[in-house]
C-alpha positions in Angstrom: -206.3 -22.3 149.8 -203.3 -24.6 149.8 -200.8 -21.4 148.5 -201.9 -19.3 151.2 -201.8 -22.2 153.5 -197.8 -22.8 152.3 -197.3 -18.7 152.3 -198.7 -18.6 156.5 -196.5 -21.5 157.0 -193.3 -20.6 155.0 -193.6 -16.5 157.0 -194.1 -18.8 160.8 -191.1 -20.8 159.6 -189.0 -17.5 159.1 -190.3 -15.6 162.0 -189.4 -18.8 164.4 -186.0 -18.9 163.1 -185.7 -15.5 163.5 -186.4 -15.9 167.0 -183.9 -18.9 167.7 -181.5 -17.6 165.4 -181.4 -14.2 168.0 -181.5 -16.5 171.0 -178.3 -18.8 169.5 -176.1 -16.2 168.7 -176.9 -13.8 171.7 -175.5 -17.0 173.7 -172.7 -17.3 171.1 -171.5 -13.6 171.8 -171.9 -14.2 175.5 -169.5 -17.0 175.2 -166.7 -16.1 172.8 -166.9 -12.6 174.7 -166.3 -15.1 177.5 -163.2 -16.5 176.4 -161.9 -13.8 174.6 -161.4 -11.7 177.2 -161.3 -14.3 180.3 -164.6 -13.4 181.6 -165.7 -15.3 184.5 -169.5 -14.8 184.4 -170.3 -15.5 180.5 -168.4 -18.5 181.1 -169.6 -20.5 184.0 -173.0 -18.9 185.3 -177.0 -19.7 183.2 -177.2 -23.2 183.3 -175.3 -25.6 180.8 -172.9 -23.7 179.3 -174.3 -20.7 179.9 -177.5 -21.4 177.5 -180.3 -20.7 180.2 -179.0 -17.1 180.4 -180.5 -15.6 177.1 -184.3 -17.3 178.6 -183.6 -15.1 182.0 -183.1 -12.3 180.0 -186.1 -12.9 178.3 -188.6 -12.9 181.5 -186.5 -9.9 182.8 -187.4 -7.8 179.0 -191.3 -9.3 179.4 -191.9 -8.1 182.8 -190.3 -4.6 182.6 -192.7 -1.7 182.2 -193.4 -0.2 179.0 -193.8 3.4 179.3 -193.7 6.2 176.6 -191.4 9.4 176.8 -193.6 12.5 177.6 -193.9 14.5 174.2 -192.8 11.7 172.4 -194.4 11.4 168.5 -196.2 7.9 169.4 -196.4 6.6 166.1 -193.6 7.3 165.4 -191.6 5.7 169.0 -194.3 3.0 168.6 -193.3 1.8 165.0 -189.6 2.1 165.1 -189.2 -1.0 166.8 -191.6 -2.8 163.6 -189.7 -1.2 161.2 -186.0 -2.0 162.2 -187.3 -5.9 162.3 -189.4 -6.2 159.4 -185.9 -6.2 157.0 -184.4 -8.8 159.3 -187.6 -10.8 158.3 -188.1 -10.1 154.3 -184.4 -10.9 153.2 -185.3 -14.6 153.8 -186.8 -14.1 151.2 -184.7 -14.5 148.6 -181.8 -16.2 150.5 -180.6 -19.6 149.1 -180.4 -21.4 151.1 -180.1 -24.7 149.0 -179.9 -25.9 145.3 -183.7 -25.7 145.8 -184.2 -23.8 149.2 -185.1 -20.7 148.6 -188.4 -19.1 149.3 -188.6 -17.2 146.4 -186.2 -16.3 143.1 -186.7 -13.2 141.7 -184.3 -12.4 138.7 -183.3 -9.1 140.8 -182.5 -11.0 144.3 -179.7 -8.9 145.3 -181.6 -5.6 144.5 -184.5 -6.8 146.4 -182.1 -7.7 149.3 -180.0 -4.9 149.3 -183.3 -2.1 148.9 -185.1 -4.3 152.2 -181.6 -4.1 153.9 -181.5 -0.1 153.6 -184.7 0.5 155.5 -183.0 0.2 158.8 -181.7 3.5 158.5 -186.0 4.5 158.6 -186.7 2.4 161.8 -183.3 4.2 163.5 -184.5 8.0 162.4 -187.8 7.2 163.6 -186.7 6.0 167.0 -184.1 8.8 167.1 -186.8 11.0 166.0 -189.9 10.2 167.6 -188.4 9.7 171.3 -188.4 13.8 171.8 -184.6 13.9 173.2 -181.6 15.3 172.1 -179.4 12.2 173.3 -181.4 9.7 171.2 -181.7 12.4 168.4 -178.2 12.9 168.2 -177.6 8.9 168.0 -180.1 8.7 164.9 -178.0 11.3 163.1 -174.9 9.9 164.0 -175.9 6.2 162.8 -177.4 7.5 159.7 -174.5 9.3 158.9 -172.5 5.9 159.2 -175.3 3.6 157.7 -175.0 6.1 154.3 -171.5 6.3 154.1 -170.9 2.9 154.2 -173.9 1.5 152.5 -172.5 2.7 148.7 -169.2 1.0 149.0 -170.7 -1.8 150.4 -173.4 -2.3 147.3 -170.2 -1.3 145.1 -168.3 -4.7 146.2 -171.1 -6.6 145.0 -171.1 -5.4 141.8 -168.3 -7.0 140.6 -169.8 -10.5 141.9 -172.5 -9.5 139.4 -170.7 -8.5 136.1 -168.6 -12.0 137.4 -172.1 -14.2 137.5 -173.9 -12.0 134.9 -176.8 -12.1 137.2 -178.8 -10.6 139.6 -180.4 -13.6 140.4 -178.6 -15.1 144.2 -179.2 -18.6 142.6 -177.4 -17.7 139.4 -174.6 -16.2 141.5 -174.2 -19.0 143.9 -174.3 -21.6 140.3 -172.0 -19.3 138.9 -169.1 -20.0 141.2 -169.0 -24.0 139.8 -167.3 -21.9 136.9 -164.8 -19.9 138.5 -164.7 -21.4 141.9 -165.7 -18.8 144.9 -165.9 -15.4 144.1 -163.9 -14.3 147.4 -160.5 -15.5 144.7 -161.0 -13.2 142.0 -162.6 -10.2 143.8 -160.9 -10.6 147.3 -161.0 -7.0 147.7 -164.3 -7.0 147.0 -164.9 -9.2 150.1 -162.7 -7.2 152.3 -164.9 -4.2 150.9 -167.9 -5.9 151.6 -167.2 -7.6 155.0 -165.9 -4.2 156.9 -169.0 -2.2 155.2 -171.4 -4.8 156.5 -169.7 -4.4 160.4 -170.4 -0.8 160.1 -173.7 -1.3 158.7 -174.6 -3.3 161.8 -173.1 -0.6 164.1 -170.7 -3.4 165.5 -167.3 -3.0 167.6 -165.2 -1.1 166.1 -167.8 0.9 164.4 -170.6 1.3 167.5 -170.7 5.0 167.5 -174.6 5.0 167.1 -174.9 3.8 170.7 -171.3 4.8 172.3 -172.3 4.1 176.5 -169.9 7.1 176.7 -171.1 10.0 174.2 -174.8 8.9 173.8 -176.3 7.2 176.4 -177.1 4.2 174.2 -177.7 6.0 171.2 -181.0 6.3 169.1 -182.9 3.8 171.8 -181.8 5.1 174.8 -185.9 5.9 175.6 -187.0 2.2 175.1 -187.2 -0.1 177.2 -188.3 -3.8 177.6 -189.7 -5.5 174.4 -189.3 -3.3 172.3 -185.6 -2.9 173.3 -185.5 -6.2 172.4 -186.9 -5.6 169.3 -183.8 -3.6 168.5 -181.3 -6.4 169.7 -183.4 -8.9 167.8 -182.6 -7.1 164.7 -178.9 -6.4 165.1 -178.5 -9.8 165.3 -180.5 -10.7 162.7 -178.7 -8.7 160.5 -175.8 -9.9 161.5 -176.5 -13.5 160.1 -178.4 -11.6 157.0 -175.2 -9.9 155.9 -173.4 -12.8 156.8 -175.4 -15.1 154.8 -175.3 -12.8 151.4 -171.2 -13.1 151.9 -171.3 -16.6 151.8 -173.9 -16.2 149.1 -171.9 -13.8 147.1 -168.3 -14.9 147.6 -168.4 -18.4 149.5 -170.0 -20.6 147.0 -173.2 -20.5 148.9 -174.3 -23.7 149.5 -171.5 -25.8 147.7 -169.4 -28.2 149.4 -168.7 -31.5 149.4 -170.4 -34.4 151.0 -172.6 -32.4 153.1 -176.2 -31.7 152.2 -176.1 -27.9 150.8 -178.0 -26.2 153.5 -175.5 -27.4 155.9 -173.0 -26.0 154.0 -174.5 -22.6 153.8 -175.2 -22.7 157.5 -171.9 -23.4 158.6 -170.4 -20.9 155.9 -172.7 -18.7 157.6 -172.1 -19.1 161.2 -168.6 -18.6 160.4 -168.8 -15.0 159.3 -170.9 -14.3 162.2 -168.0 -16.1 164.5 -165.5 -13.6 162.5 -168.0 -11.0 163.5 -167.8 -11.5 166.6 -163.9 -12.2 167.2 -163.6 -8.4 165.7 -166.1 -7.1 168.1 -164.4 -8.0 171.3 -160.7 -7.5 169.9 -160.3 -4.1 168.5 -160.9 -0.6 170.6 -164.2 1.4 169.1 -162.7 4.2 166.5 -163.4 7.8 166.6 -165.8 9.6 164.2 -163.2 11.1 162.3 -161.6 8.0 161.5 -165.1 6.3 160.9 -165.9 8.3 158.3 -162.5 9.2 156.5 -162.6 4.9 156.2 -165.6 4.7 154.5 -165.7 7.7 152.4 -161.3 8.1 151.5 -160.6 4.4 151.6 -163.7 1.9 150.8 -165.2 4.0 148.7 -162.5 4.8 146.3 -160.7 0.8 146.7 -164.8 -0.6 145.8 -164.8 1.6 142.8 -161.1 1.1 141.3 -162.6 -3.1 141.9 -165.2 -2.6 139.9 -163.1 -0.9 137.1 -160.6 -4.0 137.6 -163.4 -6.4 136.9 -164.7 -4.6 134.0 -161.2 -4.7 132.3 -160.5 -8.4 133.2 -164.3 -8.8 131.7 -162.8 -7.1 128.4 -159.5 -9.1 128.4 -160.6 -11.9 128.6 
């Protein structure tokens, strides 16, 4: 009784963080957007510093009508939304988030997280799919093309973080880095590798071809509406501090740091990414399809795998 007891209260302690986590760094877009480029309204208007804006937003999404496309698959339109979030939820899993923080090690962490990660890709083809129009169709196709291509240079980079640690395990990894310090110094390519795989992952400025206003409509979702719109947003960003968090874990020490309790460390670390993240988003122009794929599959590919070589020769050398 008391294990099941700790399991309902360990999946409510995600899910709420989840939710705030969503609501924090919607607000934090708003605002570096803001200053960024010199927007008036993200500045100065939703209450203290903006933060009341996000809780508007949230009554507006609540009282907007759901409605489902005629000859949409239902099941299909209807579970899309479920499916994009439910990765967002089951990384925390295996996150550490301290020395002892962590909700669960298993010895094959970062398999577990990057296999949970990849089922995205499912919740976008079934809300591409099941909607019953071309626009949204055409979106799907577009962000699964991107979400493959970039998805094996992206496990690729952490590879060499691996044969480094000798571990699958994310707490072994994060220990691991007390020997050679963080992991971003001797695979710094990796991390390069890893950090513009993960923006196109998240189908983030410049990469945002999946929902381009100007080609798509808004891309794979452009039939919801509401809630389960939000559902969407609420797993972008979720994401976005999940891939965020497994850099820190896999080339930022994690949680180490000096006189600072761990989890703040790997909080801050975290945050930082995601402020990186951002900065990128409302800096650089959106690239074409051409160039989005000749990156991924003529540059990041090729770079992650001549890394992993490197390692495995420094590995021999040594």
């Amino acid at each position: 009784m008391n294990i099941l007891l700790a399991a309902i209260l360990k999946v409510i302690g995600v899910l709420m963080f989840v939710g705030l986590n969503a609501y924090i760094l919607i607000w934090g877009e708003r605002k570096v957007s803001g200053h960024i480029q010199r927007r008036i309204g993200p500045i100065r208007v939703g209450g203290p510093s903006g933060i009341m804006q996000s809780a508007a937003d949230i009554l507006k999404l609540m009282s907007k009508e759901d409605f489902v496309p005629s000859g949409a698959d239902w099941w299909l339109w209807v579970l899309a939304p479920v499916v994009s979030v439910a990765p967002a939820v089951l990384v925390y899993l295996v996150l550490p988030i301290g020395r002892t923080l962590v909700l669960r090690n298993l010895n094959v962490g970062l398999v577990f997280f990057s296999s949970v990660s990849s089922f995205t890709l499912l919740g976008i083809f079934m809300a591409g799919w099941g909607s019953n129009n071309k626009y949204s169709l055409l979106g799907a196709m577009r962000a699964g093309a991107q979400l493959f291509s970039y998805e094996i240079p992206l496990i690729l980079s952490t590879i060499g973080v691996v044969m480094l640690a000798g571990s699958l395990t994310l707490q072994r990894i994060v220990a691991a880095q007390t020997h050679y310090g963080w992991f971003i110094f001797p695979q710094i390519v990796g991390f390069i590798v890893f950090f513009v795989a993960s923006v196109a992952e998240l189908n983030r400025t410049p990469f945002d071809l999946a929902e381009a206003e100007s080609e798509l409509v808004a891309g794979y979702f452009t039939e919801y509406s509401g809630m389960r719109w939000a559902m969407f947003a609420i797993a972008e960003y979720s994401n976005l501090f999940t891939l965020s968090a497994l850099g820190v874990t896999l080339f930022l020490g994690g949680w180490h740091g000096p006189l600072l309790p761990g989890w703040v460390w790997f909080v801050l670390k975290s945050y930082f990414l995601v402020f990186v993240g951002i900065w990128i988003r409302w800096t650089l122009p959106r690239v074409r399809i051409d160039q989005l794929m000749d990156l991924g599959w003529k540059f990041l590919f090729p770079v992650s795998v001549l890394n992993l070589l490197g390692t495995g020769l420094y590995l021999m050398v040594r």
